[in-house]
N, C-alpha and C positions, 0 to 999 in steps of 0.2 A: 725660181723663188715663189712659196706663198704668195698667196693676194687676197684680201678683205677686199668683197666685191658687194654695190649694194642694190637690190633692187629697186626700181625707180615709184613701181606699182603699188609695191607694198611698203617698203621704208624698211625693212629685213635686211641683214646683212647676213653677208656665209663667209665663211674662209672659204677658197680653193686650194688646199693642201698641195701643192705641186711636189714636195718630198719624197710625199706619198701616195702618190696618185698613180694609179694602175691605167693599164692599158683596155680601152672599150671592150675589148673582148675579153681582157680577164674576168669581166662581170657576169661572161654566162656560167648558166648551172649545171654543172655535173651530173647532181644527183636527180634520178627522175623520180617525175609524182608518180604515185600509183595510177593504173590505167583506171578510169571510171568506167562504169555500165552507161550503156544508153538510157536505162531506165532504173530507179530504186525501189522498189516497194514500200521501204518505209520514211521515204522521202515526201514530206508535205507540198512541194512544189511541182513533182513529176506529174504526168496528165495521169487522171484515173484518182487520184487522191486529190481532187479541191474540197473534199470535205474537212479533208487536216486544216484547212486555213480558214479564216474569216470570210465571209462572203463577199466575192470580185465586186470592184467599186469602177473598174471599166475594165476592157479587153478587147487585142488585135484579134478579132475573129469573124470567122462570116455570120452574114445576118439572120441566117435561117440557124444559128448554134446558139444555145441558152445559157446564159450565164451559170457559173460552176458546174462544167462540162467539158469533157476534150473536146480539144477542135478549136482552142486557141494557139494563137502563135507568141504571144507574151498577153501581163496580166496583173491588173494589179490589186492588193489587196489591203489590207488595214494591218499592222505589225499587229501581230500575237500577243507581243512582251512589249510596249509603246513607250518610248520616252515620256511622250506628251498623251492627254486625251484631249480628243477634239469635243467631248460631250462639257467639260469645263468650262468657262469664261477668262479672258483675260483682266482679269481683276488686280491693280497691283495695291500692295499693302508695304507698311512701315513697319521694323522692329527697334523698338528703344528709340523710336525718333532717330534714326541711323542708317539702318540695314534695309536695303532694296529689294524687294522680291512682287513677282508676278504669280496667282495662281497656274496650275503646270498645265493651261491648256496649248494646244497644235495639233498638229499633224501630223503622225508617222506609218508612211505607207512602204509595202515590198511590193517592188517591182520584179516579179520573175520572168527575165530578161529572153528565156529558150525553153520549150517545153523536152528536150532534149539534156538529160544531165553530164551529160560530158564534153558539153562543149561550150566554149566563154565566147567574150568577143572578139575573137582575132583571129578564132576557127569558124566561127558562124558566117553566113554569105550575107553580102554584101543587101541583099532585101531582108534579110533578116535585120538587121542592125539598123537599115531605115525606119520597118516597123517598130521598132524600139523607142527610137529617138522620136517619132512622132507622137504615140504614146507617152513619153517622158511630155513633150510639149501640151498634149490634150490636158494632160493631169494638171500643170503647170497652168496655164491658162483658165482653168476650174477653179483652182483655190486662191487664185491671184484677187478674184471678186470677191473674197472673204476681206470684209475691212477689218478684222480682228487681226488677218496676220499681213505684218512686213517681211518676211523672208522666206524665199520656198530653195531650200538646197536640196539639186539631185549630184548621187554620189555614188560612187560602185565600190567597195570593199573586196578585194579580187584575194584571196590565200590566206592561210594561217598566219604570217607574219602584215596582211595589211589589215587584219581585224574580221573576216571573214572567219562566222561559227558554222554555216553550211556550204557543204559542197555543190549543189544547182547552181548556174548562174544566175543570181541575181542582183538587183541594185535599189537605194532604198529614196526616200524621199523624204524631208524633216521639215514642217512649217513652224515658223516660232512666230510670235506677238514683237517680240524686240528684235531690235541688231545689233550683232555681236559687236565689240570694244574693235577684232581685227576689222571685220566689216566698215564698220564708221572709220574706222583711220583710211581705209581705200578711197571710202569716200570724201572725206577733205582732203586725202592729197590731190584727189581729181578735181576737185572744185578749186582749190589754189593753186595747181597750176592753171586750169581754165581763165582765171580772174588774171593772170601774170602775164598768160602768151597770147591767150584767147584762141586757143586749141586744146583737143584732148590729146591727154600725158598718153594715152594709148592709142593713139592714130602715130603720136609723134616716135614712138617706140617704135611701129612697125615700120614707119621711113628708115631708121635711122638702123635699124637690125637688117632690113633688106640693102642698106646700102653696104654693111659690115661683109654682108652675105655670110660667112665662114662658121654661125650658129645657125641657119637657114637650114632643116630637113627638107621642106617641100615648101612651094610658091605654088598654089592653083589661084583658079580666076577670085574666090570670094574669100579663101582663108591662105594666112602665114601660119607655118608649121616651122618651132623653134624652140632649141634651148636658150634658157635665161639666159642675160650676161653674169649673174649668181645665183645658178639652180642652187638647190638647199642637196640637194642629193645627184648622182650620178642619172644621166637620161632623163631626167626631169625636163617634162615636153608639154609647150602652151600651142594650141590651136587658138589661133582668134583671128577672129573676122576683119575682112578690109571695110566693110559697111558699116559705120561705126553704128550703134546701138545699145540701150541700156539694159537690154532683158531679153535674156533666149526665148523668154515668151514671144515676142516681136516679130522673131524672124521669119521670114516666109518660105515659103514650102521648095525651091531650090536651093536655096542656102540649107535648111534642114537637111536637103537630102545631099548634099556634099560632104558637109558637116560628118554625117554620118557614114558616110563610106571611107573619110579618111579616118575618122579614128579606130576604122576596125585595119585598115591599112596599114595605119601604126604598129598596132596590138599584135597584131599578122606579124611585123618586122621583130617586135620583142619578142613573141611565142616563140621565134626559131631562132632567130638572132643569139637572143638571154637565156634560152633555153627556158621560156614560160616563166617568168620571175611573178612575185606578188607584188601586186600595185594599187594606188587607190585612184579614181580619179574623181572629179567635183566639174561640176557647169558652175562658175564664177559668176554670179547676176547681180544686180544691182537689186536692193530691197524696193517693194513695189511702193509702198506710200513713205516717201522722205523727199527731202527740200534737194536741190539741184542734183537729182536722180539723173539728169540729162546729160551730166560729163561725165556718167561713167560707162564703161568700155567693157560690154561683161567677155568671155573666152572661157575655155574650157581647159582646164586642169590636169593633164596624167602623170601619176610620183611612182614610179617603179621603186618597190621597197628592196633596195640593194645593202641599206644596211642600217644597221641599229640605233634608235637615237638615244645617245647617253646624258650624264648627267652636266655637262658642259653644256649641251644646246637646249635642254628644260631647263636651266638656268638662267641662261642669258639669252637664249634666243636664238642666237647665232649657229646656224649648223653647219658643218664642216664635210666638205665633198671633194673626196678622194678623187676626182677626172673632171679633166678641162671639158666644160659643154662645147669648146670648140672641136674637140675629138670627140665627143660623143654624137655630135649632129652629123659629123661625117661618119660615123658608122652608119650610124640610123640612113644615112643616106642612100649608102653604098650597098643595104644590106637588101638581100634579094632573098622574098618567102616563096616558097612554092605555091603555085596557082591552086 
């Protein structure tokens, strides 16, 4: 039978279609991508072209290498086409004594994650994707000092179907002045339960999913690796920390480098597992200036995009997921990538 399942984190419910729910391995893909080059010519992220981009605002490279020049290993730049500009002020103004609006100042940076274009995270080696993720933290620990902004999301748009317009691997970063409406509901659910138990709602999860164990992908020493008890989608997989903390900023430099090697471990298991599916994933963090920042639990996000979201879940919300995350954590568990 179905089951409306609700997440405790967010306050989201999913159906689990059990009707309809396919088997873990019918979710891999058949159809293969085109092979990539290792290099593009008229690719703005490949080495030899940094002049196609904005000029780097930092980069994993040795110290005798100059900024926009090969000889980085990732790098990050200023978006080309920017949601936000950082050159603006966060000024908010009134319409009709009614209507909310902030001028459109932030942050929007690309992170080109491999100077190499045909290969993501789950083919990249394991220093590679360390250097990444420290990087994501340098950046992050930079604009945190900006008291203009509360929120720095980093995020990877991985295939045509997760919103990805170029082929390089890359992943982008977005500072805003506010936090968002989902944002703030994360945050007072973590503050009310805090005030009820006097725990966090997300230490208490990770007891309570480690005791279930049967969602459990991976237990190492510093993170649980786990589908939801109502993923929104099929393989929908949280990494989060047993340390509790509010801000991947925070973290220090072995947790980062754990951090980092599972999630390419992962990505590794989906690359051959799904046969490389599109996915997005987001670093989940707690806005840097807001009032009991302290109970919240940030983790790290991966939504393998297995299927379409229609007009029932932009509706209400609710999204509907064709495979028990109990059968999906044991694929993911069992599934063996080549070295």
């Amino acid at each position: 039978m179905s089951e409306l399942r609700q997440n405790r984190i967010t306050g989201e419910w999913v159906i689990i279609a059990t009707e309809r729910a396919l088997r873990p391995e019918d979710f891999h893909k058949n159809n293969e991508k085109p092979k990539l080059p290792r290099f593009s010519e008229n690719c703005p992220f490949c080495p030899g072209n940094e002049h196609m981009t904005p000029p780097e605002i930092m980069a994993a490279r040795p110290v005798d290498s100059q900024p926009d020049t090969p000889g980085w290993q990732a790098r990050i730049t200023p978006n080309k086409f920017p949601a936000l500009n950082s050159n603006d002020s966060a000024d908010w103004y009134h319409e009709a004594n009614f209507f909310n609006a902030v001028r459109g100042f932030g942050v929007h940076d690309v992170i080109v994650d491999h100077p190499r274009h045909d290969l993501t995270v789950g083919t990249m080696s394991d220093d590679d994707v360390e250097q990444l993720f420290i990087l994501y933290q340098d950046r992050y620990r930079m604009l945190e000092k900006d008291e203009q902004i509360n929120l720095i999301t980093i995020f990877r748009n991985n295939g045509l179907r997760a919103g990805a317009s170029l082929e390089h691997p890359h992943s982008q970063l977005i500072a805003t002045p506010i936090i968002p409406t989902r944002i703030q509901m994360r945050l007072d659910t973590a503050k009310d339960y805090f005030e009820k138990h006097n725990s966090c709602i997300t230490c208490d999860m990770i007891e309570k999913t480690l005791t279930v164990k049967e969602r459990i992908v991976l237990d190492s020493d510093r993170f649980v690796v786990f589908e939801p008890f109502a993923s929104q989608a099929p393989f929908e997989t949280w990494i989060v920390p047993k340390n509790h903390a509010p801000s991947y900023g925070e973290i220090p430099y072995e947790e980062l480098r754990e951090l980092s090697h599972i999630v390419r471990d992962i990505l590794k298991k989906m690359y051959y597992g799904l046969g490389d599916p599109d996915y997005n994933y987001v670093i989940q963090t707690s806005p840097s200036r807001t009032r009991f920042r302290e109970q919240y639990h940030w983790y790290f996000q991966l939504l393998p995009r297995m299927a379409v979201t229609v007009g029932f879940e932009l509706c209400s919300g609710i999204y509907i997921s064709t495979a028990k995350p109990e059968e999906t954590a044991k694929f993911l568990r069992n599934c063996r990538a080549p070295d």
